[in-house]
Structure formats: structure tokens, C-alpha cells
C-alpha positions as CSV (number, residue, x, y, z in Angstrom):
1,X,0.8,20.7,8.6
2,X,3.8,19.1,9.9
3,X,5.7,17.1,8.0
4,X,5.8,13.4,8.8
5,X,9.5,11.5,9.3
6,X,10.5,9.0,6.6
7,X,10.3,6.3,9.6
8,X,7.1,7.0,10.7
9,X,5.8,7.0,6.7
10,X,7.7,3.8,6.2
11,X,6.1,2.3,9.6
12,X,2.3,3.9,8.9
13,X,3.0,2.2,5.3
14,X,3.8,-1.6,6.1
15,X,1.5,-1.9,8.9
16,X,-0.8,-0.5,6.9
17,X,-0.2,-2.3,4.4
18,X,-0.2,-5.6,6.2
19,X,-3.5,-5.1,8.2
20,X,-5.2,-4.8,4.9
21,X,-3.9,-7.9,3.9
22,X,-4.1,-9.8,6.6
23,X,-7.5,-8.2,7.7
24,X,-9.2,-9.3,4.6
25,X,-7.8,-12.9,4.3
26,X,-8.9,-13.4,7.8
27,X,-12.7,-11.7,7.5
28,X,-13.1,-13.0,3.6
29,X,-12.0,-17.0,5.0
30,X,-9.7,-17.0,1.8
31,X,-6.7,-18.0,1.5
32,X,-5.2,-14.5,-0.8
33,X,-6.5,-11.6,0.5
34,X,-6.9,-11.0,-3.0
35,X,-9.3,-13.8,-4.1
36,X,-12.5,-12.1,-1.9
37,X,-14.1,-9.2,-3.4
38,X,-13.6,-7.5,-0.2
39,X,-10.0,-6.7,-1.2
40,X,-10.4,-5.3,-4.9
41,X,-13.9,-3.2,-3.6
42,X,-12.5,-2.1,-0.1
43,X,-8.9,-3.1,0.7
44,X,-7.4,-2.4,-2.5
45,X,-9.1,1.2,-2.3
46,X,-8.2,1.8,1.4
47,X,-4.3,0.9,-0.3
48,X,-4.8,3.5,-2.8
49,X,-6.0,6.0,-0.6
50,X,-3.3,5.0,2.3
51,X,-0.3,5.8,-0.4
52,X,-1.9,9.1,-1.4
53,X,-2.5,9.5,2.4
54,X,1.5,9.2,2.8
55,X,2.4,10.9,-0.2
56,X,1.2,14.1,1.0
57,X,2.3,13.9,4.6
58,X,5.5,12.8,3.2
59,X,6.1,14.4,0.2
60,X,9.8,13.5,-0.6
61,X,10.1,10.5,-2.4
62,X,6.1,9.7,-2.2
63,X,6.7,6.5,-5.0
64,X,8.3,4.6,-1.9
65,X,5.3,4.3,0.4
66,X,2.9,3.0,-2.2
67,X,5.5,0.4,-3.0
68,X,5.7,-0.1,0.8
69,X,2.1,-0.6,1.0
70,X,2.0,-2.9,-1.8
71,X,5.0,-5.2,-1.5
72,X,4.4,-5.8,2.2
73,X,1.1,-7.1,1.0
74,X,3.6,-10.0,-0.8
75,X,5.5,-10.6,2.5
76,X,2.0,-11.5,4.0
77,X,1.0,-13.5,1.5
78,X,4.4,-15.4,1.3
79,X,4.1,-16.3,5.3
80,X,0.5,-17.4,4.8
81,X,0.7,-19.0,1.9
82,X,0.8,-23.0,1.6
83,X,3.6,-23.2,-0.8
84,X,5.9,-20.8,-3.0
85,X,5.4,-22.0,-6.5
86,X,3.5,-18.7,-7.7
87,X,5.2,-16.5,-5.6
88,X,7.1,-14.6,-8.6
89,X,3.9,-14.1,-10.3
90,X,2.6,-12.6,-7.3
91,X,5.7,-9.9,-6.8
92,X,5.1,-9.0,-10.2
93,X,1.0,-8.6,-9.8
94,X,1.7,-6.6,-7.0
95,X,4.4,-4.7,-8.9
96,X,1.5,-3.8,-11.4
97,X,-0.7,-3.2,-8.6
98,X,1.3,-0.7,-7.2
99,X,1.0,1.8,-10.3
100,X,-2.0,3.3,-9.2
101,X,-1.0,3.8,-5.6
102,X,2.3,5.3,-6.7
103,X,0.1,8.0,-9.1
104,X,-1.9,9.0,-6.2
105,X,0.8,9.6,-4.2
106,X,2.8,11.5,-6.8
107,X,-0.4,13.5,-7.6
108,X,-1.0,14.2,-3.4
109,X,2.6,15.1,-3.1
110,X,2.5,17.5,-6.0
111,X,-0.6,19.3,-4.3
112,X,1.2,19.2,-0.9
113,X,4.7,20.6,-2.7
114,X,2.2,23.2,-4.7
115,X,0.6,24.3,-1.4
116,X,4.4,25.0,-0.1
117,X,3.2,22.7,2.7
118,X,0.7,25.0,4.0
119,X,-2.6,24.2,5.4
């Protein structure tokens, strides 16, 4: 399997990354994607498995596109949000958030890196 470009990862990650946001505020009729159970039993997994996605077609570096994935998840929230006041606590949940997408990818780029990047 081909390896994919850093741009392409980095362009898969924030739309990615974004649609789940976005997707879930819209269908859930919250205001935070995050406040719906649909983001912590469907988004949030879909993130998870998106970074690990990404960390094997991209192995170099995988940490990156889970943190892509993740932090544009902020951006979205910060242009949809009514006001800024909680905003820091937010960078830092996602920050937290991010952890398990960043293991998954490190663990799906060590298997790709194992592999020798056979198929």
C-alpha cells in the first residue's frame, strides 16, 4: 500500500475531523457536538478510528493527525459557539481527548512500520 502524502493526511484529518463535529451538532440540535450522546457513542469513535486510519497510511509522525482531528474539532466549536468564555477549557478537553486518538495511531503506525509497509 501506497503511502499517503503528509498533505493529503493533514487534509483527510481536518475535514474529517470537522464533518464529525459539525455533523453531530447539526443532527443532535445541540449546541457542542459534544453535549449529544451521538458524539461520545459514534463521533468520538469514528475520530479514534479516523487517527488510526491516518496513522497507518501515514506512518511518519502519526501523533500529528490525531491532534489534527481533534483540535479542528475546537476551531468548529469556536465559530459556532455563542461566546468564548470557556473556550480554554475546551482546547484543553480536547487536548485530553486527543490521547486516545494519538495511541491508536502510534499503535497502527507501528504495525504499518512492522509490516515494512507491505500489504
Amino acid at each position: 500500500m501506497k503511502e499517503l502524502s503528509t498533505r493529503h493526511a493533514y487534509v483527510i484529518a481536518v475535514v474529517g475531523g470537522a464533518i464529525l463535529w459539525l455533523v453531530t451538532t447539526t443532527v443532535s440540535g445541540r449546541n457542542e457536538a459534544w453535549d449529544s450522546p451521538l458524539y461520545w457513542t459514534v463521533a468520538y469513535p469514528l475520530a479514534i478510528a479516523l487517527a488510526g486510519s491516518l496513522g497507518y497510511s501515514a506512518p511518519n509522525k502519526p501523533w500529528r493527525w490525531a491532534l489534527a482531528v481533534m483540535l479542528v474539532q475546537a476551531v468548529a466549536l469556536a465559530i459556532t459557539a455563542s461566546g468564548f468564555g470557556l473556550l480554554p477549557l475546551g482546547l484543553i478537553v480536547f487536548a485530553v481527548l486527543a490521547l486516545p486518538p494519538i495511541g491508536v495511531a502510534l499503535i497502527m503506525a507501528g504495525i504499518r512500520n512492522r509490516r515494512g509497509g507491505r500489504q
